[in-house]
PDB file with SEQRES, HELIX, SHEET and CRYST1 records, atoms N, CA, C and O in Angstrom:
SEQRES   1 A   85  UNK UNK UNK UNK UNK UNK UNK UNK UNK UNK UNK UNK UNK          
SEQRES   2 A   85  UNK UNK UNK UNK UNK UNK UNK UNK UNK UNK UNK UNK UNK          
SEQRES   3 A   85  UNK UNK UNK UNK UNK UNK UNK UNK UNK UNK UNK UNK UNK          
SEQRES   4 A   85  UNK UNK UNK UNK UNK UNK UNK UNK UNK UNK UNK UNK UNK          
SEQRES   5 A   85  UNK UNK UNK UNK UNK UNK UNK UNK UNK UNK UNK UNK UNK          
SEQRES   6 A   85  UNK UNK UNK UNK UNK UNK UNK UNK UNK UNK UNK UNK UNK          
SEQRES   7 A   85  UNK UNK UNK UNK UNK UNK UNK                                  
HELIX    1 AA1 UNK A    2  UNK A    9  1                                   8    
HELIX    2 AA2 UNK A   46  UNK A   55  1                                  10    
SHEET    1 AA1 3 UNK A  29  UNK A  31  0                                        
SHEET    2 AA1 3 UNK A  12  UNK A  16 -1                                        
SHEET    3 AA1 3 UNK A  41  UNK A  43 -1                                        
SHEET    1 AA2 2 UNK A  58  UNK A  61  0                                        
SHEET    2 AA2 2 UNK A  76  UNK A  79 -1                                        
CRYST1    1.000    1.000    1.000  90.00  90.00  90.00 P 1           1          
ATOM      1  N   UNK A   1      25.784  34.540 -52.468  1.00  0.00           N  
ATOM      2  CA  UNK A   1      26.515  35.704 -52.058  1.00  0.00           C  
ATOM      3  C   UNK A   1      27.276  35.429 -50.744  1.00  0.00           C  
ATOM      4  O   UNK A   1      28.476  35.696 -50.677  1.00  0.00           O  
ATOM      5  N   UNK A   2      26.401  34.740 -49.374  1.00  0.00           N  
ATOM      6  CA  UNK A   2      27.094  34.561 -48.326  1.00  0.00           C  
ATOM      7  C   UNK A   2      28.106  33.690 -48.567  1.00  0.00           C  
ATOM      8  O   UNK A   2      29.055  33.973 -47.836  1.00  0.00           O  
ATOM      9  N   UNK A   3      28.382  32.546 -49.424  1.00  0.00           N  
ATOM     10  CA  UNK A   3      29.662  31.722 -49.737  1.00  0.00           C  
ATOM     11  C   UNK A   3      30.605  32.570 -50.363  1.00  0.00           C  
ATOM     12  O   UNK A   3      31.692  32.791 -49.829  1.00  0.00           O  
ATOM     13  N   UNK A   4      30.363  32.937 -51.174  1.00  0.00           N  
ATOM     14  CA  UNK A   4      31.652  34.001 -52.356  1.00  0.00           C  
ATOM     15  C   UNK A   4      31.951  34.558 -50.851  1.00  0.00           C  
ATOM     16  O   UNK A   4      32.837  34.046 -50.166  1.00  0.00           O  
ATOM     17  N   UNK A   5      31.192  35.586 -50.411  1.00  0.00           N  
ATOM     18  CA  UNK A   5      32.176  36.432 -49.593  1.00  0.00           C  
ATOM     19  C   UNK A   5      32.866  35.650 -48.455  1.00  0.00           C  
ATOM     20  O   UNK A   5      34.035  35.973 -48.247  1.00  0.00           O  
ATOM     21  N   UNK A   6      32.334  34.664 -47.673  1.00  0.00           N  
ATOM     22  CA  UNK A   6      32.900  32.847 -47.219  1.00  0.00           C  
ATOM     23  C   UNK A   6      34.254  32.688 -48.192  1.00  0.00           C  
ATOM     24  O   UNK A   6      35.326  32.889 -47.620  1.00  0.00           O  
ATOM     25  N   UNK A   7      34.280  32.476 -49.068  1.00  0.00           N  
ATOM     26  CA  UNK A   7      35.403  31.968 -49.976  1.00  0.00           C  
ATOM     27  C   UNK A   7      36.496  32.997 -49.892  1.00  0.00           C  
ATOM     28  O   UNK A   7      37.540  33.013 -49.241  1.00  0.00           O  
ATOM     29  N   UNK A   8      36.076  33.666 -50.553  1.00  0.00           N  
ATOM     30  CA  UNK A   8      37.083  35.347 -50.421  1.00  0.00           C  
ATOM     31  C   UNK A   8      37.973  35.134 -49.431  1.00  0.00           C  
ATOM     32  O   UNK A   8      39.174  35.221 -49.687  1.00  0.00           O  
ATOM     33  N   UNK A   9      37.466  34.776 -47.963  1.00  0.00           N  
ATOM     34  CA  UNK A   9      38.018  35.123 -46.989  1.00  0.00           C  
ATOM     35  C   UNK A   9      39.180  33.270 -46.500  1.00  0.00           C  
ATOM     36  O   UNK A   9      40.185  33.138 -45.802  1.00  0.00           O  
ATOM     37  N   UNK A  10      38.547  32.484 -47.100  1.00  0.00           N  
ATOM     38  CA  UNK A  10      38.951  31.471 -46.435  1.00  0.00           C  
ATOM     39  C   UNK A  10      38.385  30.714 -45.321  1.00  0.00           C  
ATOM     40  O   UNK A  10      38.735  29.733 -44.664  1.00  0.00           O  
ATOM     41  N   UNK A  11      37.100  31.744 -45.342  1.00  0.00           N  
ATOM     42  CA  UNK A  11      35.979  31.388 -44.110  1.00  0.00           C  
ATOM     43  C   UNK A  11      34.703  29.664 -44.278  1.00  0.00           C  
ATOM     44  O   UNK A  11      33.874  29.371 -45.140  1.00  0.00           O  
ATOM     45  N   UNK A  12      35.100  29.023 -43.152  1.00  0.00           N  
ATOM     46  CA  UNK A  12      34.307  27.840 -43.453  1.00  0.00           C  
ATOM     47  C   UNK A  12      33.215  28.039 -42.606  1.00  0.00           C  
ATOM     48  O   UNK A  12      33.349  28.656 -41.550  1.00  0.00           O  
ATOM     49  N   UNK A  13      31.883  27.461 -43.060  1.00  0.00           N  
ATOM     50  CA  UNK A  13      30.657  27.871 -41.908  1.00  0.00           C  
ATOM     51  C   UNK A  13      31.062  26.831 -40.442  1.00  0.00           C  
ATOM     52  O   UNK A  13      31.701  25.793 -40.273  1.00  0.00           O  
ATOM     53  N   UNK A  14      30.437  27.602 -39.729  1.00  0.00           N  
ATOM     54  CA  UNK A  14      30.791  26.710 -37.850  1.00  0.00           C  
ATOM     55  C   UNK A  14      29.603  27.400 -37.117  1.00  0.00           C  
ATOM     56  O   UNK A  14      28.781  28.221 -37.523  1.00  0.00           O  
ATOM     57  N   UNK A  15      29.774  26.814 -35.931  1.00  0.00           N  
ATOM     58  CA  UNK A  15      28.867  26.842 -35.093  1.00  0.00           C  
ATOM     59  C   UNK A  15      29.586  27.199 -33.798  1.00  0.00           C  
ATOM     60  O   UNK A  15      30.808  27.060 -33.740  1.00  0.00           O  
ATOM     61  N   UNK A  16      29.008  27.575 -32.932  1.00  0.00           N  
ATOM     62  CA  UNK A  16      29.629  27.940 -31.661  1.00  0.00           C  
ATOM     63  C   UNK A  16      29.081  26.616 -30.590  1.00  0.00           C  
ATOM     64  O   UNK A  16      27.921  26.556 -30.182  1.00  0.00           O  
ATOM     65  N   UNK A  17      30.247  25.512 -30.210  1.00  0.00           N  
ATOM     66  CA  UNK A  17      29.783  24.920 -29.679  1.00  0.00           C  
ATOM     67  C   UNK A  17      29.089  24.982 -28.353  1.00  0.00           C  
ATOM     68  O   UNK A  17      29.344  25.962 -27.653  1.00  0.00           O  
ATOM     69  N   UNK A  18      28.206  24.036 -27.877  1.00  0.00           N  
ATOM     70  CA  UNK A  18      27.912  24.385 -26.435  1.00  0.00           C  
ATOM     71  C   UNK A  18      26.333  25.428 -26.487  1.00  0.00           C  
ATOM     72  O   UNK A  18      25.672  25.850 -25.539  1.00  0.00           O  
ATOM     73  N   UNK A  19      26.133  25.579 -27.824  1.00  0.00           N  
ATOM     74  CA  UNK A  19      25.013  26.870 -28.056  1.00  0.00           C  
ATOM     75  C   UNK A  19      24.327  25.881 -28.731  1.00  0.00           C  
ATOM     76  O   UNK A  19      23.544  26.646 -29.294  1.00  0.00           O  
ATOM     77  N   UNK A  20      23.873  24.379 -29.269  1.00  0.00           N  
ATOM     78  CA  UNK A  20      23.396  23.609 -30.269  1.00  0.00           C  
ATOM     79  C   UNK A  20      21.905  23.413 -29.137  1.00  0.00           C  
ATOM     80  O   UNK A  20      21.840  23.309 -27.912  1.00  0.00           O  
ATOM     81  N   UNK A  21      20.878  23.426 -30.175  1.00  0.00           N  
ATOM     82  CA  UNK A  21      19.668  23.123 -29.554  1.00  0.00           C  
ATOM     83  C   UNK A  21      18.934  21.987 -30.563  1.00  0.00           C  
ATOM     84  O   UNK A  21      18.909  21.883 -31.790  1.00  0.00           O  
ATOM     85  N   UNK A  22      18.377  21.224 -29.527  1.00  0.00           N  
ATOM     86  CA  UNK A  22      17.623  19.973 -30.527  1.00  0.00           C  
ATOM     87  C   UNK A  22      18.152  19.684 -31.777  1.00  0.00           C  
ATOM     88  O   UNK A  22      17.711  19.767 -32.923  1.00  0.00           O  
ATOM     89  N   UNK A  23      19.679  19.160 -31.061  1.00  0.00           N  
ATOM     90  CA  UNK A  23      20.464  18.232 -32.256  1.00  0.00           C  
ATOM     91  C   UNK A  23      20.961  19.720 -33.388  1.00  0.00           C  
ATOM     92  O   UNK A  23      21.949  19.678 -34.123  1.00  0.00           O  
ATOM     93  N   UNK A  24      20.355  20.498 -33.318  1.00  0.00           N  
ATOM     94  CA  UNK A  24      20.776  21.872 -34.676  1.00  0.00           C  
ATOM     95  C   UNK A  24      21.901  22.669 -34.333  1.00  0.00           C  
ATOM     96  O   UNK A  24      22.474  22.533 -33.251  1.00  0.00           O  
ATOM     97  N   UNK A  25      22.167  23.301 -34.995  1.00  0.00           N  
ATOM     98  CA  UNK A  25      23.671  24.261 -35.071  1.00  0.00           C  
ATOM     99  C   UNK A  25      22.683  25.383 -33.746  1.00  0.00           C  
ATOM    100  O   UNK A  25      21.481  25.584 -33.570  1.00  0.00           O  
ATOM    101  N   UNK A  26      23.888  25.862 -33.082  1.00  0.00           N  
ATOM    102  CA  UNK A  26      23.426  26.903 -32.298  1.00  0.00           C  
ATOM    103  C   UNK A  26      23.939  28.621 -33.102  1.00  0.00           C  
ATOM    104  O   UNK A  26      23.425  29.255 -34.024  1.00  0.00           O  
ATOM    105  N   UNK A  27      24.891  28.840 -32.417  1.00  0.00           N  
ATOM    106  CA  UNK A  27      25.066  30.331 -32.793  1.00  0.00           C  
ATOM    107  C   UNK A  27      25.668  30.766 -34.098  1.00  0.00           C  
ATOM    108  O   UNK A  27      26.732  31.329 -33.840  1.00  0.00           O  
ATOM    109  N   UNK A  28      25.480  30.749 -35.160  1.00  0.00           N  
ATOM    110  CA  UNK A  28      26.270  30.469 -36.740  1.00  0.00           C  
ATOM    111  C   UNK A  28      26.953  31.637 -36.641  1.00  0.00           C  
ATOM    112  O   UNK A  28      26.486  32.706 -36.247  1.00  0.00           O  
ATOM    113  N   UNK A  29      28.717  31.296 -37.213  1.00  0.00           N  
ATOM    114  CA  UNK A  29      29.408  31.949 -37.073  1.00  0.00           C  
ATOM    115  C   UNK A  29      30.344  31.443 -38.327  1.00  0.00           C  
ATOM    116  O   UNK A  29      29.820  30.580 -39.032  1.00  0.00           O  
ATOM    117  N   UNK A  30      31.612  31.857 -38.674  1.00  0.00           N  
ATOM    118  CA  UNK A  30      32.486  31.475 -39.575  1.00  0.00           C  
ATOM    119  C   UNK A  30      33.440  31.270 -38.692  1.00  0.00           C  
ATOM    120  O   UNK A  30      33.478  31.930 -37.653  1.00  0.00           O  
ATOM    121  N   UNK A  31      34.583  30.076 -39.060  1.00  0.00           N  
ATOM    122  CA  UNK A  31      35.650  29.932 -38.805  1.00  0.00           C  
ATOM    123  C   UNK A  31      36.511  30.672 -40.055  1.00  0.00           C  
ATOM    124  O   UNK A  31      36.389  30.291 -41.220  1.00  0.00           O  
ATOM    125  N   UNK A  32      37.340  31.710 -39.681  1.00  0.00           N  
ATOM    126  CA  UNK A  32      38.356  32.472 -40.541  1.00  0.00           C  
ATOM    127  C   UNK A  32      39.638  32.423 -39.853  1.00  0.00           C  
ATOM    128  O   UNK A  32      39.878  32.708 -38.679  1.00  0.00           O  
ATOM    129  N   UNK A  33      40.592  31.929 -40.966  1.00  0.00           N  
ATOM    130  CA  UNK A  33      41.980  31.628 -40.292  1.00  0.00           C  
ATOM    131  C   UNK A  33      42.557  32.791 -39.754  1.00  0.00           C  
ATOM    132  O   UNK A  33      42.925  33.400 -40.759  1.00  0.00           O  
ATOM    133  N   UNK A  34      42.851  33.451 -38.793  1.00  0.00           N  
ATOM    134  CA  UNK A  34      43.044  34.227 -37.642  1.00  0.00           C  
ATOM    135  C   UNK A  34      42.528  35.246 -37.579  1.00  0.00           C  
ATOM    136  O   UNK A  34      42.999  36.343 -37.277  1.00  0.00           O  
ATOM    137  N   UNK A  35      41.616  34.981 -37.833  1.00  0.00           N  
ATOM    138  CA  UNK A  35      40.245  36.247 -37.477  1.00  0.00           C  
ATOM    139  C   UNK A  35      39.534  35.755 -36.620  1.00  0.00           C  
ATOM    140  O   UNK A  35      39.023  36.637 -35.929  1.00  0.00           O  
ATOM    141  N   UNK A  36      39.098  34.203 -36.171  1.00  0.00           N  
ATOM    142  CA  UNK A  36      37.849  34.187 -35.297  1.00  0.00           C  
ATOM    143  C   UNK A  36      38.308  32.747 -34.810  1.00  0.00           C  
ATOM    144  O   UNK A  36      37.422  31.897 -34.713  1.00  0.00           O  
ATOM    145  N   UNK A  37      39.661  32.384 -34.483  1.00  0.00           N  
ATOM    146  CA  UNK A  37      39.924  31.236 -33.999  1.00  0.00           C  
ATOM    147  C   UNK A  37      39.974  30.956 -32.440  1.00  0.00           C  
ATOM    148  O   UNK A  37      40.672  31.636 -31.689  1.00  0.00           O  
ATOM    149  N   UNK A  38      39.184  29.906 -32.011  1.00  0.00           N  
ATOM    150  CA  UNK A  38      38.603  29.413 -30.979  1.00  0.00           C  
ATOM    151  C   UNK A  38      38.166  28.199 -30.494  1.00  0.00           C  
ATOM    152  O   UNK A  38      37.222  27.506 -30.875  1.00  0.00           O  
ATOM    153  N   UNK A  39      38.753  28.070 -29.840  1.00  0.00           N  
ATOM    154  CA  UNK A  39      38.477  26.072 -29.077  1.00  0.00           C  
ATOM    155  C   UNK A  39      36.950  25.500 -29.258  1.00  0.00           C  
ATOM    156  O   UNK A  39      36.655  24.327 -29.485  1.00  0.00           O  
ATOM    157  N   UNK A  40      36.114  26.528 -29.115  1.00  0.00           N  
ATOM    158  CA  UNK A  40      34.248  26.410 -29.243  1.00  0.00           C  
ATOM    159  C   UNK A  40      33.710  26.736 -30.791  1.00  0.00           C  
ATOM    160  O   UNK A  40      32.547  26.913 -31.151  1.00  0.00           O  
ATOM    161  N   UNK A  41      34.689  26.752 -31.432  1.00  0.00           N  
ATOM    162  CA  UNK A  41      34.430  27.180 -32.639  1.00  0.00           C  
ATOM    163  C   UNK A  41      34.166  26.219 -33.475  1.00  0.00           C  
ATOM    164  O   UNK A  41      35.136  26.045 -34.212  1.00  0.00           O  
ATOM    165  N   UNK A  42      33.264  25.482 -33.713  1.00  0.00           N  
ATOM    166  CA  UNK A  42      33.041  24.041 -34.446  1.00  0.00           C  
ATOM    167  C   UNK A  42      32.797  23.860 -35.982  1.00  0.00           C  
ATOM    168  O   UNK A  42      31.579  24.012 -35.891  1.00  0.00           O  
ATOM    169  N   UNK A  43      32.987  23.660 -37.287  1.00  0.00           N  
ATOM    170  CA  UNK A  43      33.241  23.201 -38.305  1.00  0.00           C  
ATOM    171  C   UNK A  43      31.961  22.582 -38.808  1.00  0.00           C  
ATOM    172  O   UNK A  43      32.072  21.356 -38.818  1.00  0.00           O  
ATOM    173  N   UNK A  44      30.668  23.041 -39.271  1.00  0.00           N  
ATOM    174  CA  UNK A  44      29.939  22.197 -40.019  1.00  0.00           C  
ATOM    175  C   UNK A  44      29.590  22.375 -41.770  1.00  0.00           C  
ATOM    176  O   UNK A  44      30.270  23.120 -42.475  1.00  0.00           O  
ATOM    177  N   UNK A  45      28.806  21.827 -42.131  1.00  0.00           N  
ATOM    178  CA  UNK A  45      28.368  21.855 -43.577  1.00  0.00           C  
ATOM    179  C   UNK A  45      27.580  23.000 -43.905  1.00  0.00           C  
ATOM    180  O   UNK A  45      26.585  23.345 -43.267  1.00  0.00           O  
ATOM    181  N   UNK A  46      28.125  23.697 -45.104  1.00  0.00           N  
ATOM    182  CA  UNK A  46      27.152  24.289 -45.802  1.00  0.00           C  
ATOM    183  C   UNK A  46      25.515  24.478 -45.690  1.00  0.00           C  
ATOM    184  O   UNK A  46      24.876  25.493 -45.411  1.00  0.00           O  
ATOM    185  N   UNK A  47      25.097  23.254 -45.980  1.00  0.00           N  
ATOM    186  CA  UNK A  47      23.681  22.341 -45.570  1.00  0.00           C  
ATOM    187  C   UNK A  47      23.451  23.042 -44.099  1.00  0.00           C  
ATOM    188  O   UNK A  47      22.795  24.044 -43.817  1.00  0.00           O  
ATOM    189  N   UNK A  48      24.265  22.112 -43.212  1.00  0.00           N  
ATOM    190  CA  UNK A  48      23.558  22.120 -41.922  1.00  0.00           C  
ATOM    191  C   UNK A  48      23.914  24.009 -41.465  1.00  0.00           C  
ATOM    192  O   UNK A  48      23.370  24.289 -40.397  1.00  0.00           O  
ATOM    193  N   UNK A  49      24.473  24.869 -41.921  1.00  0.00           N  
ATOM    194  CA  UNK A  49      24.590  26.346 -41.956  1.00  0.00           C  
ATOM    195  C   UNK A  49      23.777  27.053 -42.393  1.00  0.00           C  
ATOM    196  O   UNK A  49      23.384  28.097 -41.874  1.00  0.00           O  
ATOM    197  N   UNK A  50      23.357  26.499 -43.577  1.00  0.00           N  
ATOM    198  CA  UNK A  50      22.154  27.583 -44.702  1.00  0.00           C  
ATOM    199  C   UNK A  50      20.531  26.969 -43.708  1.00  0.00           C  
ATOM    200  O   UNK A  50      19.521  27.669 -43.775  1.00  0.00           O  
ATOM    201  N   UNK A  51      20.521  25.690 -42.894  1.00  0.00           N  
ATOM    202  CA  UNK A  51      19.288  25.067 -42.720  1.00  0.00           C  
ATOM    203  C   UNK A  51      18.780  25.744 -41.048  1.00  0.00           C  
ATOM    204  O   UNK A  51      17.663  25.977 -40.587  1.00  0.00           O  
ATOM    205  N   UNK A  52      20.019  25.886 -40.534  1.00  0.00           N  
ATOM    206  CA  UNK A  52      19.972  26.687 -39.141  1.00  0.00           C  
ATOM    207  C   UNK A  52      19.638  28.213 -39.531  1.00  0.00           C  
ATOM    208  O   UNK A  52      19.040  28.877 -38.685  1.00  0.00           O  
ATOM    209  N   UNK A  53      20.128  29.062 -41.267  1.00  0.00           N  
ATOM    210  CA  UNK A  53      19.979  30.339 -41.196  1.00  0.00           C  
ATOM    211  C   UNK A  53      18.707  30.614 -41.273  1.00  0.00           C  
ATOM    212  O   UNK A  53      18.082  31.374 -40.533  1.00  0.00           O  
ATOM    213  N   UNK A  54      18.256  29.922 -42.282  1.00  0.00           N  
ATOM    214  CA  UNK A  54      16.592  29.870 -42.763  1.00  0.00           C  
ATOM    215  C   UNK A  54      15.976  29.761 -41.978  1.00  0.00           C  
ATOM    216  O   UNK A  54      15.264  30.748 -41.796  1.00  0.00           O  
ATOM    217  N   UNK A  55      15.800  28.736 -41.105  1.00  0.00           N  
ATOM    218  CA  UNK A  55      14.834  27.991 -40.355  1.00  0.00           C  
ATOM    219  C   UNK A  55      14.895  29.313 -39.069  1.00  0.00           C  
ATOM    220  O   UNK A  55      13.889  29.468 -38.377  1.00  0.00           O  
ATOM    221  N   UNK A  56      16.251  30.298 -38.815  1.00  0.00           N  
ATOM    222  CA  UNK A  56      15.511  31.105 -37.926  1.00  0.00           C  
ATOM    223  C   UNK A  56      15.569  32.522 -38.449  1.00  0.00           C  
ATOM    224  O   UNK A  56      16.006  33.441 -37.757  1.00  0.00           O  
ATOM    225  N   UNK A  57      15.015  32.721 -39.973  1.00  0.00           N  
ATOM    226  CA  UNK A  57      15.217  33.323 -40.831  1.00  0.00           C  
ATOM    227  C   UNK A  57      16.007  34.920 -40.887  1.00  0.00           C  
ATOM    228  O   UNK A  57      15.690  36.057 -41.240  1.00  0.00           O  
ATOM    229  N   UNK A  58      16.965  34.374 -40.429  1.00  0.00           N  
ATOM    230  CA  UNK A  58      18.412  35.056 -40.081  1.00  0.00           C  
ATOM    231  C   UNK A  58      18.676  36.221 -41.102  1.00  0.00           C  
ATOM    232  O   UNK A  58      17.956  36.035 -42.084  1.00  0.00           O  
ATOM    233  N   UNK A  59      19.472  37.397 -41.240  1.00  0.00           N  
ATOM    234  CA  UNK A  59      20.175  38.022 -42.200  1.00  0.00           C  
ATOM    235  C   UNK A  59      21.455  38.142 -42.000  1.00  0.00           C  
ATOM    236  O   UNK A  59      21.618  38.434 -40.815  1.00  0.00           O  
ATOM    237  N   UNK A  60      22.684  38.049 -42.683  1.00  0.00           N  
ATOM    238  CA  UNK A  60      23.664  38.467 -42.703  1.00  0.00           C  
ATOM    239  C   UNK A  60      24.035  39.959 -42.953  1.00  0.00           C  
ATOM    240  O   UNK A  60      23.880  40.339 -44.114  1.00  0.00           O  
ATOM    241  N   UNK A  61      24.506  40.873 -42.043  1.00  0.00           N  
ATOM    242  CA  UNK A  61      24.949  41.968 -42.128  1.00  0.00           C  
ATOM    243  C   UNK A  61      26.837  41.965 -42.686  1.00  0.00           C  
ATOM    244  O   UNK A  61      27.436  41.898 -41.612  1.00  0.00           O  
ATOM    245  N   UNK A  62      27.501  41.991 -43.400  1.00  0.00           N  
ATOM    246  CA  UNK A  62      28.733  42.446 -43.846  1.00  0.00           C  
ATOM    247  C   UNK A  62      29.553  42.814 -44.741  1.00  0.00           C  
ATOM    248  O   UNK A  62      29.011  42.823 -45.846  1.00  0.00           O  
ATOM    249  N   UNK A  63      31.126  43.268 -44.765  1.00  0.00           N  
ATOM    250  CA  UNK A  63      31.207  44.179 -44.936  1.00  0.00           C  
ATOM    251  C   UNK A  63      32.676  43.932 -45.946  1.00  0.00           C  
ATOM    252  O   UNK A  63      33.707  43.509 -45.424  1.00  0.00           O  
ATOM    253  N   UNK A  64      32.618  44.177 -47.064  1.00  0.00           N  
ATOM    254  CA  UNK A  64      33.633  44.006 -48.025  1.00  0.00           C  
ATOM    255  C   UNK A  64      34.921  44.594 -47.705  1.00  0.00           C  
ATOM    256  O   UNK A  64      36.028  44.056 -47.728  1.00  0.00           O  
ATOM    257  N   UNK A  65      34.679  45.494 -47.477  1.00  0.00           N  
ATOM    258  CA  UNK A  65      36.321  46.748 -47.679  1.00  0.00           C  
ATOM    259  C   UNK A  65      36.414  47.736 -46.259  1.00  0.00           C  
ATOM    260  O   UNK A  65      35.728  48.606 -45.721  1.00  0.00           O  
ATOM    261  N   UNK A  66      37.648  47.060 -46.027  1.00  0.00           N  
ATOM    262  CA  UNK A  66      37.519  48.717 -44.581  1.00  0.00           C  
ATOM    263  C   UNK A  66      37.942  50.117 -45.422  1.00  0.00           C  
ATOM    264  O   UNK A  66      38.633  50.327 -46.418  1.00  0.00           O  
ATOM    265  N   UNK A  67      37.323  50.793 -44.687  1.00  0.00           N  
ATOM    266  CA  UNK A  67      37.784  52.116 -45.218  1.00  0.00           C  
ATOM    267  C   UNK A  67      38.990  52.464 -46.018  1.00  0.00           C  
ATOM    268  O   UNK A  67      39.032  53.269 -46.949  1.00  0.00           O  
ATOM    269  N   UNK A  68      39.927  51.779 -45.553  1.00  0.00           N  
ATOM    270  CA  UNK A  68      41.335  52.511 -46.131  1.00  0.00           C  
ATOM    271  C   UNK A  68      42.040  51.242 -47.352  1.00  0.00           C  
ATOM    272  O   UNK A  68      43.193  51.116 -47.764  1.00  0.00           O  
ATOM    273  N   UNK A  69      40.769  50.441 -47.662  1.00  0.00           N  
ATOM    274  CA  UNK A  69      40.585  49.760 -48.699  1.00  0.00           C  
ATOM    275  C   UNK A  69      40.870  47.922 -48.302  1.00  0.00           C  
ATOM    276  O   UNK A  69      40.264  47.053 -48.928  1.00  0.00           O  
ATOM    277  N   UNK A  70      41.342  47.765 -47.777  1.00  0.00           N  
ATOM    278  CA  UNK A  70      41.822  46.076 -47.265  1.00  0.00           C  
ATOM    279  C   UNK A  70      40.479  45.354 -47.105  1.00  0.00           C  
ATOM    280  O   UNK A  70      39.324  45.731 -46.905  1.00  0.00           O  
ATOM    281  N   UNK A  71      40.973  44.385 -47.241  1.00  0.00           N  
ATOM    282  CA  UNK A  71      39.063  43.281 -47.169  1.00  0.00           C  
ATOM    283  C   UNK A  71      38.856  43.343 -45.648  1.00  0.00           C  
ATOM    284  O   UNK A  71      39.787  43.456 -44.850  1.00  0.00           O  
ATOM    285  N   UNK A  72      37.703  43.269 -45.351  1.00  0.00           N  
ATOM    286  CA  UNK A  72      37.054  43.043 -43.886  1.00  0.00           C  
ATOM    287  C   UNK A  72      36.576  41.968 -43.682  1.00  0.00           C  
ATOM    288  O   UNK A  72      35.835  41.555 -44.574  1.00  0.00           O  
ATOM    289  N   UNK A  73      36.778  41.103 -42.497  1.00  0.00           N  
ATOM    290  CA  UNK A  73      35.982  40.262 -42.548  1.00  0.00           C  
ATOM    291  C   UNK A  73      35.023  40.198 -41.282  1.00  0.00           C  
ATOM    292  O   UNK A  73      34.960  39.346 -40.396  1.00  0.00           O  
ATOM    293  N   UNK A  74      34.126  41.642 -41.520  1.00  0.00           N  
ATOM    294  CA  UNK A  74      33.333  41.713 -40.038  1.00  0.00           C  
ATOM    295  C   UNK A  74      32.199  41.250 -40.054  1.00  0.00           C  
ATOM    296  O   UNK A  74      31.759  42.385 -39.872  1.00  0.00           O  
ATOM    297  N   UNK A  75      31.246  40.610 -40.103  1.00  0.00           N  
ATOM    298  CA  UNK A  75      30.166  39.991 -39.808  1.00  0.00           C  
ATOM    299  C   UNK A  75      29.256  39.507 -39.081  1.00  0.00           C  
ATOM    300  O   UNK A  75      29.604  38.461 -38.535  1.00  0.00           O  
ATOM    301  N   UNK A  76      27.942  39.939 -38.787  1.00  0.00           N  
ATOM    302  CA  UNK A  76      27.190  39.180 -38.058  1.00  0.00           C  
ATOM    303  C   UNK A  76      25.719  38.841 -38.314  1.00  0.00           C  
ATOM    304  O   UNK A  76      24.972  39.556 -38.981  1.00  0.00           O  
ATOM    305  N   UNK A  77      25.384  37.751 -37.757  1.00  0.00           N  
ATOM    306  CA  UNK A  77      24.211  37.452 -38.345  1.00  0.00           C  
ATOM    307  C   UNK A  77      22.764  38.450 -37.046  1.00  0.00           C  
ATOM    308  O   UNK A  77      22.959  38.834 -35.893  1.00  0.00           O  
ATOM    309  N   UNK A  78      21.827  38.529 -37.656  1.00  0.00           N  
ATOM    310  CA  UNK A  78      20.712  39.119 -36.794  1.00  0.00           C  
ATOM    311  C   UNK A  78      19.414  38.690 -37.496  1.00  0.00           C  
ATOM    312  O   UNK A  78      19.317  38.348 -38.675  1.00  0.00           O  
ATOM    313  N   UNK A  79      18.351  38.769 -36.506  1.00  0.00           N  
ATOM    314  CA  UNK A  79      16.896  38.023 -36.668  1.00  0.00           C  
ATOM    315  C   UNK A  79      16.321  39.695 -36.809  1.00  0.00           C  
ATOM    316  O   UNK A  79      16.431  40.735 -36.159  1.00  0.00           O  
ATOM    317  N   UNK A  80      15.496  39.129 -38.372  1.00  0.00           N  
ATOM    318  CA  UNK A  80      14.377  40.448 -38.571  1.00  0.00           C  
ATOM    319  C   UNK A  80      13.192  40.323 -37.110  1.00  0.00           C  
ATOM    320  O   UNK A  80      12.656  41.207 -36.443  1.00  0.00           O  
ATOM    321  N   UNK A  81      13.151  39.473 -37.066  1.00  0.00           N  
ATOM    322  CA  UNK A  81      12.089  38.958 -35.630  1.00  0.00           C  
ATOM    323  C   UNK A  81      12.343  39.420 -33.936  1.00  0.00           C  
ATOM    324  O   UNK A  81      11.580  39.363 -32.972  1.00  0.00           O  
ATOM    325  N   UNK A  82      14.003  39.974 -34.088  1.00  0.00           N  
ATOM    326  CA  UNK A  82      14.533  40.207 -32.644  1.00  0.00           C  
ATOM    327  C   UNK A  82      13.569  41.578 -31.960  1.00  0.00           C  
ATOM    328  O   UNK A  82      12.783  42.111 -32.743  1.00  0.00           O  
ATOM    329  N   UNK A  83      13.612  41.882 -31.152  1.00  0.00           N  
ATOM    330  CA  UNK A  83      13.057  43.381 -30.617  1.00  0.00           C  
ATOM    331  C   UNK A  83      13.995  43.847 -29.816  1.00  0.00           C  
ATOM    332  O   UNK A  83      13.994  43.605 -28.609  1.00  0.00           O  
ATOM    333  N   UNK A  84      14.743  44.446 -30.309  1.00  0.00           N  
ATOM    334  CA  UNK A  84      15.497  45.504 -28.951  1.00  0.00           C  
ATOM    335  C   UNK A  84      15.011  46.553 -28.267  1.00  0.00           C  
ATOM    336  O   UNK A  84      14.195  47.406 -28.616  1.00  0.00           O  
ATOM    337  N   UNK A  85      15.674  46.384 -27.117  1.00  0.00           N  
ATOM    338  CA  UNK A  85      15.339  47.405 -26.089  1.00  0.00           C  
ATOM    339  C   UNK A  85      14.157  46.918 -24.883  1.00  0.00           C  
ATOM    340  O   UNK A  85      13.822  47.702 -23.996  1.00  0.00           O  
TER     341      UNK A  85                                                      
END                                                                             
């Protein structure tokens, strides 16, 4: 599901450089052609994307259609494990 809606968009998995811990992807993010373009915005594999989501058993929150019908490409990832507040 997270690739199709990845594909849809033209979105490749990346990493936010400068955020990588013990050799692993740091902050997982998508590169989308002018939606989220950025010098720190780094380019990795599928693999090394799905192995950073799991391992900090991540969910993807997003969002198909804006309201007035056009695709969205808003997204973010969050930890069932976080505690706010």
């Amino acid at each position: 599901m997270i690739q199709r809606w990845a594909r849809e968009r033209g979105a490749k998995p990346a990493t936010i450089a400068g955020t990588e811990r013990d050799g692993r992807a740091g902050v997982l993010t998508f590169n989308i052609p002018g939606y989220r373009e950025s010098s720190r915005i780094r380019e990795i594999t599928w693999d090394d994307w799905f192995h950073t989501f799991d391992l900090r058993r991540l969910n993807l929150i997003y969002q198909e259609q804006m309201r007035d019908g056009r695709q969205s490409n808003f997204f973010r990832t969050e930890s069932p494990d976080r505690e706010d507040g």
